[in-house]
N, CA, C and O of each residue as an XYZ file, in Angstrom:
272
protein
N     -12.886     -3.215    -19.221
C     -12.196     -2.101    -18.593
C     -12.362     -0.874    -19.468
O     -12.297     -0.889    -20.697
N     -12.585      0.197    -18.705
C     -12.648      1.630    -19.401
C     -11.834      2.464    -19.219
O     -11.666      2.879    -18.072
N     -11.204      2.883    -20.107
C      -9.819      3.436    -20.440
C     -10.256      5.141    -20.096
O     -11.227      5.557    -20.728
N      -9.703      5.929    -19.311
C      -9.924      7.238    -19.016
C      -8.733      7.816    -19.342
O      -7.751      7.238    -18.875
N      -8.555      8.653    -19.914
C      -7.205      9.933    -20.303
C      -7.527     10.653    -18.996
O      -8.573     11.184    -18.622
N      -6.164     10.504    -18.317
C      -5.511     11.138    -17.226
C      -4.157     11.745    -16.737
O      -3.480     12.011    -15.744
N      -4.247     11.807    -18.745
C      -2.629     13.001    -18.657
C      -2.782     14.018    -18.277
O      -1.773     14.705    -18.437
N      -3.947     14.750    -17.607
C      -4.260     16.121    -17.080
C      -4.097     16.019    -15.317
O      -3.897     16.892    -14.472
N      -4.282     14.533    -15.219
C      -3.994     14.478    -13.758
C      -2.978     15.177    -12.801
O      -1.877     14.694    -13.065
N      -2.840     16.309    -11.581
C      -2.521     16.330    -10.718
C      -2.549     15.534     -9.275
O      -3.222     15.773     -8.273
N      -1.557     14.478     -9.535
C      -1.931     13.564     -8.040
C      -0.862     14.276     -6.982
O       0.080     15.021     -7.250
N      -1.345     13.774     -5.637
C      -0.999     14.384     -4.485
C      -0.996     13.622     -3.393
O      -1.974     12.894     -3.225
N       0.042     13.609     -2.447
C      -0.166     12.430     -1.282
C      -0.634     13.348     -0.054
O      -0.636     14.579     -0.034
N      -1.008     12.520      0.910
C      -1.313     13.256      1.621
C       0.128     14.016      2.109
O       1.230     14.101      1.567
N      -0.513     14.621      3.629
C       0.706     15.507      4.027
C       0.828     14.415      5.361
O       1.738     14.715      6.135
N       0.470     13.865      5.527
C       1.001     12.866      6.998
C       1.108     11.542      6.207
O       0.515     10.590      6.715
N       1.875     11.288      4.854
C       2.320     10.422      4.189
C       3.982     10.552      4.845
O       4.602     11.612      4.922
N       4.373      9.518      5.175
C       5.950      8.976      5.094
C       6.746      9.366      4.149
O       6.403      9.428      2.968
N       7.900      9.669      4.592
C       8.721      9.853      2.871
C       8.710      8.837      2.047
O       8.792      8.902      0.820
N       8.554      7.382      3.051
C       8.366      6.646      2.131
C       7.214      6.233      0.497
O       6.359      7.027      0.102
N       7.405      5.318      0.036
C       7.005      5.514     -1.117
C       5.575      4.443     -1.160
O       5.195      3.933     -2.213
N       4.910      4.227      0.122
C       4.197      3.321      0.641
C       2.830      3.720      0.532
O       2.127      3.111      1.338
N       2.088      4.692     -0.326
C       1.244      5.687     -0.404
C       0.297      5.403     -1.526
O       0.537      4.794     -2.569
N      -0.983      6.029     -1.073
C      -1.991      6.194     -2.179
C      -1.795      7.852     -3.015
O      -2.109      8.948     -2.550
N      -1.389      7.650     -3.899
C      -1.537      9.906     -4.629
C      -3.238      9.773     -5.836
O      -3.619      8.934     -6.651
N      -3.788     11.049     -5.338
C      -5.129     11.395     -5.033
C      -5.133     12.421     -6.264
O      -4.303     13.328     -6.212
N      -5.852     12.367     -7.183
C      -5.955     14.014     -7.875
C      -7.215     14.358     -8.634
O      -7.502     14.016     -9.782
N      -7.933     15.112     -7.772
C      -9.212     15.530     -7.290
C      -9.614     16.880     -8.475
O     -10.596     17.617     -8.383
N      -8.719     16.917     -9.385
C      -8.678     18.070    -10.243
C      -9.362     17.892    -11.897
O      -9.193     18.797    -12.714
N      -9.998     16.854    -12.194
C      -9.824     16.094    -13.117
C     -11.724     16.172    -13.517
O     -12.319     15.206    -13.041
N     -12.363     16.879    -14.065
C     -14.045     17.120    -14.001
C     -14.732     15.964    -13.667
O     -14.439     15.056    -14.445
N     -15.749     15.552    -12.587
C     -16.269     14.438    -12.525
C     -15.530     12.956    -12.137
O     -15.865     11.777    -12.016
N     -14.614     13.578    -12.051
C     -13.246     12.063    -11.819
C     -12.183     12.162    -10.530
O     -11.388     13.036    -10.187
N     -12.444     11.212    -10.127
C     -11.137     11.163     -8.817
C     -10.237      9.948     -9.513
O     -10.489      8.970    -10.218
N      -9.324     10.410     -9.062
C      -7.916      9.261     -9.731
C      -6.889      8.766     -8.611
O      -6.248      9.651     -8.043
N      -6.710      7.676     -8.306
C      -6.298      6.870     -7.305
C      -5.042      6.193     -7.529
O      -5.258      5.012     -7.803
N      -3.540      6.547     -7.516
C      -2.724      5.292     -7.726
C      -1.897      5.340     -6.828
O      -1.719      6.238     -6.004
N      -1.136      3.958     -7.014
C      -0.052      3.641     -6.168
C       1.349      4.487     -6.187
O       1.934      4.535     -7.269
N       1.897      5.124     -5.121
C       2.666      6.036     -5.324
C       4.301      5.428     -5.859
O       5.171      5.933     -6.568
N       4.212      4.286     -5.226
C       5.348      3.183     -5.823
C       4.961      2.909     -7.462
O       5.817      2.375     -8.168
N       4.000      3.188     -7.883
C       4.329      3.001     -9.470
C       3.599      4.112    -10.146
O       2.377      3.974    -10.211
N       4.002      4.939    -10.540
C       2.815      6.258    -10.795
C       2.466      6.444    -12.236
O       1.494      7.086    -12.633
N       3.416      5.777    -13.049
C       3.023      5.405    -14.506
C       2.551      4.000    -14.718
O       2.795      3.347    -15.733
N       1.729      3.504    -13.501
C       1.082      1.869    -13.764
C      -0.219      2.259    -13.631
O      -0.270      3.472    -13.835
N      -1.431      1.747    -13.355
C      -2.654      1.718    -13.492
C      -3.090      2.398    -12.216
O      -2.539      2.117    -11.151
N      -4.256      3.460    -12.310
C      -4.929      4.291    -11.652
C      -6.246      3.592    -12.033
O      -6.662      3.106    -13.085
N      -6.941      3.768    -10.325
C      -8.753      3.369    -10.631
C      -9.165      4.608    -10.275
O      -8.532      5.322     -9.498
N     -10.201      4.914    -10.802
C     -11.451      5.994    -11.435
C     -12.789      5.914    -10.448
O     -13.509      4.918    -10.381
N     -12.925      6.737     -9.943
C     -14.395      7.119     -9.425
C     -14.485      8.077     -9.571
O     -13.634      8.922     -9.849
N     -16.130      8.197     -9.325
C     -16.651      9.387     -9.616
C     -16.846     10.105     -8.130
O     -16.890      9.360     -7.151
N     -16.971     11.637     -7.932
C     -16.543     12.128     -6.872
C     -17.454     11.274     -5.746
O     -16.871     10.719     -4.815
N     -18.736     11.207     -5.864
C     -19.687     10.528     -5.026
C     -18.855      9.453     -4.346
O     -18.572      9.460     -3.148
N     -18.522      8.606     -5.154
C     -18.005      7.213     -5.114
C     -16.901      7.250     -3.826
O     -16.892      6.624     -2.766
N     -15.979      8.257     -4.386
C     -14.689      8.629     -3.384
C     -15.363      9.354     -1.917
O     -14.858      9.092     -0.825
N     -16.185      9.996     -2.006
C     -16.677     10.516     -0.949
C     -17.258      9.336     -0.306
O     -16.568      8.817      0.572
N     -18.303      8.855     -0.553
C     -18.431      7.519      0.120
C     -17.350      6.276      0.806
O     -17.397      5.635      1.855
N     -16.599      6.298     -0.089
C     -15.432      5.534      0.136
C     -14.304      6.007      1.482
O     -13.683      5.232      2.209
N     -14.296      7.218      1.508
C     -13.721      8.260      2.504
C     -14.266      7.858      3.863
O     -13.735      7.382      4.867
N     -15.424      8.190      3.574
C     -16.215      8.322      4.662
C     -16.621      7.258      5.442
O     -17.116      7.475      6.548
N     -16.458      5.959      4.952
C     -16.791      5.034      4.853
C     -14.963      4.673      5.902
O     -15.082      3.976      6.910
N     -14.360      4.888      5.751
C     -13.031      4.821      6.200
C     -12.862      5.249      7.358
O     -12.607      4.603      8.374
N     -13.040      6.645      7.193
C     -13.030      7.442      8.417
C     -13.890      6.858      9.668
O     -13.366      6.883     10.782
N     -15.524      6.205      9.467
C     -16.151      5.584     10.584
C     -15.386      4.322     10.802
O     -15.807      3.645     11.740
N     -14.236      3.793     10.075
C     -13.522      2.144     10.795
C     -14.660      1.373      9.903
O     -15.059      0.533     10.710
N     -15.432      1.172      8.661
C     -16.253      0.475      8.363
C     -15.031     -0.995      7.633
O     -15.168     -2.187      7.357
N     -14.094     -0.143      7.594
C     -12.798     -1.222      6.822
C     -12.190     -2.396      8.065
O     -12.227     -3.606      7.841
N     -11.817     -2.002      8.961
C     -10.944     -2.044     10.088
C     -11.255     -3.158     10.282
O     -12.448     -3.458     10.326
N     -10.074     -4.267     10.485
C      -9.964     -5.575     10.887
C     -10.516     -5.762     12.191
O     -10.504     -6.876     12.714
């Protein structure tokens, strides 16, 4: 595992997130790095991609490539 410093992180949920606490927060601000965590634990472990990665991953979503 590779340890990334992401005390500079700004994460963000979306805006058609629930009040609830059931959420992915996103922070896209970070050079070369997208940062991913669970909004229910926000000082527990965040995974790391690189913007490509997340864009793919997005996009990849958006066509239903996930969808049961």
């Amino acid at each position: 595992m590779i340890s990334t410093d992401l005390s500079g992180a700004e994460f963000h949920k979306s805006s058609l997130s629930t009040s609830g606490n059931d959420c992915v927060e996103v922070a896209i601000n970070l050079p070369g790095l997208v940062a991913v965590r669970d909004s229910k634990d926000p000082s527990g472990p965040a995974l790391a991609f690189t913007p490509a990665q997340w864009r793919s991953f997005v996009g990849r979503v958006r066509t239903g490539d996930f969808d049961a």
